[in-house]
ZAMARGU-4260 file (C-alpha; in steps of 0.2 Angstrom, whole numbers, plus 5000, padded with zeros to 4 digits):
<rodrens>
0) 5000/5000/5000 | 5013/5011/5003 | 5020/5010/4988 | 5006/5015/4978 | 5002/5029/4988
5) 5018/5039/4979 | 5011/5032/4963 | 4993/5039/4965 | 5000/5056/4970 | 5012/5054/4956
10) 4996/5052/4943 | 4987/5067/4952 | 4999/5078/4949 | 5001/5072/4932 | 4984/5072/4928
15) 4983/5092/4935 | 4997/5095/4926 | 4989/5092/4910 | 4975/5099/4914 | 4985/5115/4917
20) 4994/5116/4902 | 4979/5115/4891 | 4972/5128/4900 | 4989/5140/4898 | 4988/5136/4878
25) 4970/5142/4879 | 4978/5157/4889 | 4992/5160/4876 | 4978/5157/4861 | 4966/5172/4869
30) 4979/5182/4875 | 4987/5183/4856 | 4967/5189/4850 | 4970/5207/4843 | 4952/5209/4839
35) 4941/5209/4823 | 4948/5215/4806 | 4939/5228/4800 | 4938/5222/4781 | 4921/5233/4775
40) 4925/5249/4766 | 4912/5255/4777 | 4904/5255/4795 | 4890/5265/4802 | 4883/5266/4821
45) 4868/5276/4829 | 4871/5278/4847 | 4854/5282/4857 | 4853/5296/4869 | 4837/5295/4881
50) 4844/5302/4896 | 4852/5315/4905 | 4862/5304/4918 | 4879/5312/4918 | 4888/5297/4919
55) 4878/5289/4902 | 4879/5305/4893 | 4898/5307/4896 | 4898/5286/4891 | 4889/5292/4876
60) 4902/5304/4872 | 4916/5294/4876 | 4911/5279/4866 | 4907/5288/4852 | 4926/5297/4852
65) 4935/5278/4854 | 4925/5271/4841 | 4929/5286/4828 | 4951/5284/4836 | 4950/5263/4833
70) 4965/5260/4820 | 4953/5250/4813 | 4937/5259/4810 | 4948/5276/4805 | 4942/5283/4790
75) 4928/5271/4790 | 4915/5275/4801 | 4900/5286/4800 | 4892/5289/4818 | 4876/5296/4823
80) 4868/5302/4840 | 4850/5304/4842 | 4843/5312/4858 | 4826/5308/4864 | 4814/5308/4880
85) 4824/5312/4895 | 4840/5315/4882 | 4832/5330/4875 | 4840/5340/4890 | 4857/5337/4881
90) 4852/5346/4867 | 4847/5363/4874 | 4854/5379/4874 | 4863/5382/4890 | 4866/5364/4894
95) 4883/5360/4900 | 4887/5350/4886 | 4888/5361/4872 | 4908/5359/4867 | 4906/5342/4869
100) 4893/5342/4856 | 4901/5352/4844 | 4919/5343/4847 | 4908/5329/4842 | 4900/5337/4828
105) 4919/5342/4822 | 4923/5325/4819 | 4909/5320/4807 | 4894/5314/4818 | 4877/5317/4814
110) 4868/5325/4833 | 4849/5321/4830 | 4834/5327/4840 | 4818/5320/4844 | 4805/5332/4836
115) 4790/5321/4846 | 4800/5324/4862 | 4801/5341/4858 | 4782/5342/4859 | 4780/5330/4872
120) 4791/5342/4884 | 4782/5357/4878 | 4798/5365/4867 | 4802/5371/4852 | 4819/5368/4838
125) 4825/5388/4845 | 4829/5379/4863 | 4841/5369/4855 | 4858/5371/4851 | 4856/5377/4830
130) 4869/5367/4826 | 4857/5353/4831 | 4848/5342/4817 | 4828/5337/4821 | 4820/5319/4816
135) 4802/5316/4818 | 4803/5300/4831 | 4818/5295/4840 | 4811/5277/4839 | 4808/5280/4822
140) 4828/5284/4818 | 4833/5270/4826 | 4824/5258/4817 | 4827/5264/4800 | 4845/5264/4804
145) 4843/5246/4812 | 4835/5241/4795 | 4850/5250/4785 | 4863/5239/4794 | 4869/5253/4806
150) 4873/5245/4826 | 4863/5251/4835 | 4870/5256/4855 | 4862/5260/4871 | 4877/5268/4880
</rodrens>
């Protein structure tokens, strides 16, 4: 008996062993993964805006910025930012957002609002920002550019 209990241990550690180093070449294989190749000529993303949480609308904005800098998206990609319901807030004169907004709108992307939550919140297009482009229906945006391919996000 007391020779087999060196053997038994022996195996276990063996067997662990293996079991290890399958895992670590699973390891090495993820850990070389540099992320999908971007081999369209062409990419196109709506992010939706229905609150005014400063930590989502910041996350918006931020989002939006490191898909626009991705290496692999550079050059590539057409982005587009609709406000709407509780969103709407971002959009209007005298909100603290305005030079991220137009920082966002120097680099290309489309800043949409709501009209119908405009109406819903009793405002008008002059309490927006002018540089600030009007759709009928959020929803409505989001589903044509969901139909079109475009991702859709939900910062």
């Amino acid at each position: 008996m007391r020779k087999l209990v060196p053997l038994i241990i022996l195996f276990a550690l063996t067997a662990c062993g293996s079991k290890k180093a399958s895992l670590s070449a699973l390891e090495s294989t993820n850990q070389q993964f540099d992320g999908a190749v971007a081999g369209r000529d062409h990419y196109s993303a709506i992010y939706q805006l229905d609150t005014d949480d400063r930590e989502t609308v910041l996350k918006a904005f931020r989002n939006i910025k490191n898909a626009m800098e991705d290496s692999r998206l550079k050059g590539k990609l057409k982005v587009e930012l609709i406000a709407f319901s509780a969103g709407t807030k971002v959009m209007l004169k005298g909100s603290i957002y305005e030079a991220q907004l137009r920082d966002l709108l120097q680099k290309g992307v489309i800043i949409a609002q709501c009209n119908n939550s405009l109406i819903e919140q009793g405002l008008g297009r002059s309490q927006l920002y002018p540089f600030i482009a009007l759709v009928p229906s959020g929803n409505g945006e989001l589903i044509i550019r969901d139909a079109e391919g475009w991702a859709v996000i939900k910062p």
